[in-house]
C-alpha positions as CSV (number, residue, x, y, z in Angstrom):
1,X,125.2,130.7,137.8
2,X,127.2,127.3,138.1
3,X,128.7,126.7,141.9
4,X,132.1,126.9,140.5
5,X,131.5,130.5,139.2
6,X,129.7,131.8,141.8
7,X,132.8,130.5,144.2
8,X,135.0,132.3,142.4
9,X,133.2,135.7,142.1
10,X,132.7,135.2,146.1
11,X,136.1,134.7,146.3
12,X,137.1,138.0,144.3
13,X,135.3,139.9,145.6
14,X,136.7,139.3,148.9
15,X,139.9,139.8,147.9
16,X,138.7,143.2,146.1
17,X,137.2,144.6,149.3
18,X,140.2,143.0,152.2
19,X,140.6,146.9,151.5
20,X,137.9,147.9,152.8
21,X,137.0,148.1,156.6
22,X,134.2,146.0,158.0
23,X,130.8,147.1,156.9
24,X,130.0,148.2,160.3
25,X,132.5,150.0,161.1
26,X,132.2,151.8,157.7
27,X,129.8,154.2,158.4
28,X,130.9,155.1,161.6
29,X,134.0,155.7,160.4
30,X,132.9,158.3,157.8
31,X,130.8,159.9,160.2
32,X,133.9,159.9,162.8
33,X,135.6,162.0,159.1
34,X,133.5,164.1,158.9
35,X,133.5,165.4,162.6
36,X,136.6,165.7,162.9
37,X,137.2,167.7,159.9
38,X,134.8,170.5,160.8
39,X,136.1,170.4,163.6
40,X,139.1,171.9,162.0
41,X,137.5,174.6,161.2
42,X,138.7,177.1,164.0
43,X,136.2,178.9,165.7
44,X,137.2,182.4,167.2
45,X,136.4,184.0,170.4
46,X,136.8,187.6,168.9
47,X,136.6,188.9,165.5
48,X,139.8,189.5,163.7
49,X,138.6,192.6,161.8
50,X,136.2,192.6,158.5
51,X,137.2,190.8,155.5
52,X,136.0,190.1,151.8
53,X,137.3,187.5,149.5
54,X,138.4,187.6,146.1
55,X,138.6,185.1,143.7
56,X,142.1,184.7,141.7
57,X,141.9,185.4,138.0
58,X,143.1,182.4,136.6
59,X,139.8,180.6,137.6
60,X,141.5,176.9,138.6
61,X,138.2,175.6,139.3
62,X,136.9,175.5,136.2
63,X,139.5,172.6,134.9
64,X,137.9,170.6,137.8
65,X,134.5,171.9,136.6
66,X,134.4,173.4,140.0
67,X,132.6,176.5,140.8
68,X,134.8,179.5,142.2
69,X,135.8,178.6,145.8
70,X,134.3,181.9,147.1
71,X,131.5,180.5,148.4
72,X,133.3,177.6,149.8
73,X,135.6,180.2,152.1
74,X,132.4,182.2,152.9
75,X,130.9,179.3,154.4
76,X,134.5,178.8,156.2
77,X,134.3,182.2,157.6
78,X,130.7,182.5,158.8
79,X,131.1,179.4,160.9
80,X,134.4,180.7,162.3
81,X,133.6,183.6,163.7
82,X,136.9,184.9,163.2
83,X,136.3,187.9,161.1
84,X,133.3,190.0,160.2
85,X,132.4,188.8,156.1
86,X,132.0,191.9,153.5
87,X,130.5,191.5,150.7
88,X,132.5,192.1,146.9
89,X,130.4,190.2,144.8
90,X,126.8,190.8,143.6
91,X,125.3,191.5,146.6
92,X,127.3,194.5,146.6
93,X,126.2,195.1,143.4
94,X,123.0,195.1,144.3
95,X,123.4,197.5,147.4
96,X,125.1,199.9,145.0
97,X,121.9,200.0,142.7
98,X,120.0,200.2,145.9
99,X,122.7,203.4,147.1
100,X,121.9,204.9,143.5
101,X,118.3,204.9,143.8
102,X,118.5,206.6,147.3
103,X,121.1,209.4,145.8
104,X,118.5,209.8,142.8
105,X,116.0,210.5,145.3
106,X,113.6,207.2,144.4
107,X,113.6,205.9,147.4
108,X,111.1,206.3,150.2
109,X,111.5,209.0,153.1
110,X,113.3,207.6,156.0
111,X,115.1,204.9,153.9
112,X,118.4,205.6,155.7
113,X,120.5,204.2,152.8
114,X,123.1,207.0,151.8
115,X,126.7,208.0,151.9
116,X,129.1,206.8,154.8
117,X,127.2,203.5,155.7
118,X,129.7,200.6,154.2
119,X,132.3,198.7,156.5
120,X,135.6,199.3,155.2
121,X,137.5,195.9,154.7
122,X,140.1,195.4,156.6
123,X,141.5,192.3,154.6
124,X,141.1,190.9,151.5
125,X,141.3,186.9,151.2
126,X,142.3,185.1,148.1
127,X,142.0,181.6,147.5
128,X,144.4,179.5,145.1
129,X,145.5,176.2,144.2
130,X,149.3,175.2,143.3
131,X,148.5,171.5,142.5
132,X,146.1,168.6,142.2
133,X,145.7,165.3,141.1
134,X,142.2,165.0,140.0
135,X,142.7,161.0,138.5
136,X,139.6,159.4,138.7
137,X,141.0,156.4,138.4
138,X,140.7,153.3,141.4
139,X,139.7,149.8,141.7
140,X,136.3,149.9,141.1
141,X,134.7,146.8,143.3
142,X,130.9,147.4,141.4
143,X,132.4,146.2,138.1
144,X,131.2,142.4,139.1
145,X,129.8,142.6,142.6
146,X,126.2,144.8,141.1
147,X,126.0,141.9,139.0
148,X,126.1,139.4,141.6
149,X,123.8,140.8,143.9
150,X,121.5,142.8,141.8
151,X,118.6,144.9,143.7
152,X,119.4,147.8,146.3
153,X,122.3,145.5,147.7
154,X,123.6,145.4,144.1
155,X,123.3,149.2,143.6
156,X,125.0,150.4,146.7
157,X,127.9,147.5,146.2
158,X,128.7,148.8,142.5
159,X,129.6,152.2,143.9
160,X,132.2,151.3,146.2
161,X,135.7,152.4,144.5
162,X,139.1,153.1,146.3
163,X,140.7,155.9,144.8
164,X,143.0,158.5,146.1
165,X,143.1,162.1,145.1
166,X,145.2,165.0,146.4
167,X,145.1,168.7,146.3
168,X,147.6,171.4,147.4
169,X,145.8,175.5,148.3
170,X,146.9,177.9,149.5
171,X,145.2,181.3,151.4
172,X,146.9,185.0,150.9
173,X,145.3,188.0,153.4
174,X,146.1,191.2,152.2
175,X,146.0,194.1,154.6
176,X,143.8,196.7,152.7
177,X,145.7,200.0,154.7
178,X,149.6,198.2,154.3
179,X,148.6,196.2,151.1
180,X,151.1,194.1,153.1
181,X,150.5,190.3,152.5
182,X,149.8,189.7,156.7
183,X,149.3,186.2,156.0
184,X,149.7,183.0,153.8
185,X,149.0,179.4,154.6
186,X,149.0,176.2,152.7
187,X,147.2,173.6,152.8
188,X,147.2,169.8,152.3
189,X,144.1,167.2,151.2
190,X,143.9,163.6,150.1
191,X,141.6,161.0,150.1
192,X,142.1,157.8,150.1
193,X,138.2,157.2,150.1
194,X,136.1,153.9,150.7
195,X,133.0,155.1,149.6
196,X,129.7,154.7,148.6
197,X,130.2,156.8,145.4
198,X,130.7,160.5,144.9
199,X,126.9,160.9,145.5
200,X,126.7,159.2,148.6
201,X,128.5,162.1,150.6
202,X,131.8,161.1,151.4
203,X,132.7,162.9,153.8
204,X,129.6,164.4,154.4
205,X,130.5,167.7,153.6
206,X,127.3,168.9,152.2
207,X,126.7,170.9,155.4
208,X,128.4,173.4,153.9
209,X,125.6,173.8,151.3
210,X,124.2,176.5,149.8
211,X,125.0,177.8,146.2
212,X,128.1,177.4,144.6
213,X,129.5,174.7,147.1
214,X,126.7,171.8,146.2
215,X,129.5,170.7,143.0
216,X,132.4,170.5,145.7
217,X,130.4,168.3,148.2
218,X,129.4,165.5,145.5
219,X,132.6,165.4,143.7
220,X,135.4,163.6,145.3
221,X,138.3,166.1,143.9
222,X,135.6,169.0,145.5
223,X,135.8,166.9,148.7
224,X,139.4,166.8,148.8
225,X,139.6,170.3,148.0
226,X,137.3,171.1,150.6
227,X,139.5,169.2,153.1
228,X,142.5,171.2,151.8
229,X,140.9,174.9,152.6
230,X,139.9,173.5,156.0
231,X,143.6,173.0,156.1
232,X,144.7,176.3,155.4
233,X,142.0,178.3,157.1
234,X,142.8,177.1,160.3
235,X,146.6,177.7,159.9
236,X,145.8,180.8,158.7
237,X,143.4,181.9,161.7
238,X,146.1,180.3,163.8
239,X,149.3,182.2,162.4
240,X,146.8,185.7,162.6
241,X,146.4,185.2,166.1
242,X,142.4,184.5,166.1
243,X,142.6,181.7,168.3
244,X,144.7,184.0,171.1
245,X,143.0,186.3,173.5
246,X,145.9,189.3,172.6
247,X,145.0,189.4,168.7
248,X,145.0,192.8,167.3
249,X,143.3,195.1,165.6
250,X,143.9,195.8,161.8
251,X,142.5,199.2,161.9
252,X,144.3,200.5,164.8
253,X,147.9,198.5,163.8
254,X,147.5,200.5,160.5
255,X,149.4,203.4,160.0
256,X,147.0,207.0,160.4
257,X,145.5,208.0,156.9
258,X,147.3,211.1,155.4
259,X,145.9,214.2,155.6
260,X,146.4,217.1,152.2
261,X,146.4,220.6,153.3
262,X,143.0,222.2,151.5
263,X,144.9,225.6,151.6
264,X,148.1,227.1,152.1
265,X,149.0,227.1,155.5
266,X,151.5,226.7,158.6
267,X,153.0,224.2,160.8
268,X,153.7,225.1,164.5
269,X,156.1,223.8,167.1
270,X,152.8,223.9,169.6
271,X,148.7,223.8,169.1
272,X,148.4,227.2,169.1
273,X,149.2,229.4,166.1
274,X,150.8,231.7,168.3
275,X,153.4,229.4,169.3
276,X,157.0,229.1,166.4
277,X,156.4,228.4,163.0
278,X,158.0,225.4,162.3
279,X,157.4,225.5,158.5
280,X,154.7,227.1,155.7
281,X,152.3,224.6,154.0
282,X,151.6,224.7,150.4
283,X,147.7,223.6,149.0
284,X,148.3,220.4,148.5
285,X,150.7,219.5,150.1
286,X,150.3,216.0,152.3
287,X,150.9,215.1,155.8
288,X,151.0,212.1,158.0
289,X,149.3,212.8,161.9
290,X,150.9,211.1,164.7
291,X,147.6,210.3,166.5
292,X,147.9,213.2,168.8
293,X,145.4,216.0,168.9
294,X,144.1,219.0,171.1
295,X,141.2,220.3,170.1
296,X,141.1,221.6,166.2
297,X,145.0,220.8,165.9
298,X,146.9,217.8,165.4
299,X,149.7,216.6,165.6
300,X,152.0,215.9,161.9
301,X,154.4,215.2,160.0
302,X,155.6,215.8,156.3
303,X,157.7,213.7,154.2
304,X,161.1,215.0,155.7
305,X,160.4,214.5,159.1
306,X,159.6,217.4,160.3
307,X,156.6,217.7,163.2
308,X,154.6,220.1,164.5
309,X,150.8,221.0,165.1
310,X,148.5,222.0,162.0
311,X,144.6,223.0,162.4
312,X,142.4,220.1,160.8
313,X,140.3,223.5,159.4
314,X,142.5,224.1,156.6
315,X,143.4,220.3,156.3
316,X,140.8,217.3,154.1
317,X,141.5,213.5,154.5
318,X,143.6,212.3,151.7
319,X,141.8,209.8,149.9
C-alpha cells in the first residue's frame, strides 16, 4: 500500500471510531454494563408467593428468531428470590406421567408421589412485547479497518459496529384466586452498543445461560430485550411490594374458597344446631365462610347475605 493510501485509511478510520471510547476504557466499560444491569435485577428478602409463567400466544419472538422468553423470566426469578417458581411447562408434564404411573400402581412401594402434593400457583406471569426496532443497521468500522490490519488485530477490528436497537415489554401477574391483573410493568431497552460483535458478549449477559436464553445473549436485539425485562421485573417486584418488609400474602389476601352443601341442610344463627334456624340449605347449594370456625361449624354466608353457622359434615369444597 502507497503512503498516501495508507494516510488516508489511518485517517478514516479515526474519524470512524472518534465514536468509540478509548480502547482501554472499553472493556471496562462493558464490564461496568453489565454489573450494573444485574444488578437491576431485585433481589427479595421474602418470597412473594409461588408463581408460574406463561408464554403469550402470539409468539413475538419468533419474528426476532428469538426463543420464547420463558426461560429468560425463569432465570429472572430464580435469582430474585422474590417468589417461589412452579413449573407449567414440560417438567410438569413430566411429573404428571410420573403422578400417572404412581395412581396405576407402577411405581415402587414408598414412592410418596400421589394426590395432594403440587403447590398451588398463586400468580401467573406473562411476558409481552408492544414494540421493537430490530434494524441491524450501523456504521460498520470492519468494512476497511480488517483489511488494514489483517491477523487477530484485523479480526477483532472488523467486528466493531455502532448500532442502536430498542425494545419496549411489558410484565402482566395475574392473581390465580381474583384472576385480578395485581400487577403490570413496562419496560424500556436500547443499546447504543460499541461492541466487539454480537458474539463477543455485549453485555455479557450470557450468565443467564442455560437453554432457551443462549439466542438472546448473542444477538444484540436478544440483549436489548434482555435489558428491557430487567426493566420491567424490577418495577414489577417493586410495585408488588417484594422489596418491603410489610408485603403480603396472596393466599391469605384471597377471598375464602366457597364451600357447596353435599346435602340438604340448615343454617343457624349460632354453632350449635340447637341454636335459630336462620335458613334451610338445598344440595347444592353454595356458600362463602367468613374464616370463622368452632369446631365442626363454620361460619357463612350465601349469595343474599345472609350468615350464620353450617357443619362442614354436610358441606364439600367447591372446586
Amino acid at each position: 500500500m502507497r503512503l498516501g493510501q495508507f494516510t488516508a485509511v489511518v485517517a478514516a478510520l479515526a474519524c470512524a471510531t472518534s465514536m468509540l471510547a478509548p480502547a482501554p476504557g472499553f472493556a471496562a466499560s462493558i464490564q461496568s454494563k453489565t454489573a450494573e444491569k444485574r444488578s437491576e435485577i431485585p433481589v427479595c428478602s421474602r418470597k412473594l408467593g409461588t408463581i408460574a409463567v406463561r408464554e403469550p400466544e402470539n409468539k413475538w419472538w419468533e419474528g426476532l428468531h428469538l426463543e420464547s422468553p420463558e426461560a429468560l423470566l425463569k432465570a429472572f426469578v430464580m435469582k430474585s428470590n422474590c417468589f417461589t417458581l412452579l413449573d407449567r411447562g414440560k417438567g410438569f408434564e413430566l411429573a404428571q406421567q410420573e403422578r400417572a404411573l404412581a395412581s396405576s400402581g407402577a411405581l415402587q412401594g414408598g414412592s410418596n408421589v400421589g394426590m395432594g402434593q403440587v403447590k398451588a400457583a398463586d400468580y401467573i406471569l406473562v411476558p409481552d412485547i408492544t414494540s421493537k426496532n430490530a434494524d441491524s443497521g450501523g456504521t460498520n468500522v470492519g468494512a476497511f479497518a480488517g483489511a488494514l490490519f489483517g491477523g487477530i488485530a484485523g479480526a477483532i477490528v472488523s467486528n466493531i459496529s455502532i448500532s442502536s436497537k430498542t425494545a419496549d415489554v411489558i410484565l402482566t401477574v395475574t392473581n390465580v384466586r381474583t384472576s385480578e391483573q395485581q400487577a403490570m410493568a413496562e419496560g424500556h431497552g436500547s443499546k447504543t452498543d460499541v461492541g466487539f460483535g454480537v458474539g463477543g458478549g455485549g453485555f455479557g449477559l450470557g450468565a443467564f445461560g442455560g437453554a432457551g436464553v443462549s439466542n438472546y445473549t448473542n444477538t444484540a436485539i436478544g440483549q436489548v430485550v434482555i435489558l428491557a425485562y430487567i426493566d420491567a421485573y424490577a418495577k414489577l417486584v417493586g410495585d408488588m411490594g417484594g422489596l418491603s418488609e410489610l408485603s403480603g400474602n396472596a393466599s391469605a389476601e384471597a377471598g375464602g374458597q366457597s364451600v357447596t352443601m353435599s346435602r340438604a341442610g340448615r343454617m343457624y344463627e349460632r354453632a350449635s344446631d340447637s341454636s335459630k334456624v336462620v335458613r334451610p340449605l338445598d344440595s347444592g347449594m353454595m356458600l362463602y365462610p367468613t374464616g370463622n370456625k368452632d369446631g365442626v361449624w363454620w361460619e357463612v354466608k350465601d349469595e343474599l347475605g345472609n350468615a350464620g353457622w353450617v357443619s362442614s359434615l354436610s358441606f364439600n369444597l367447591a372446586k
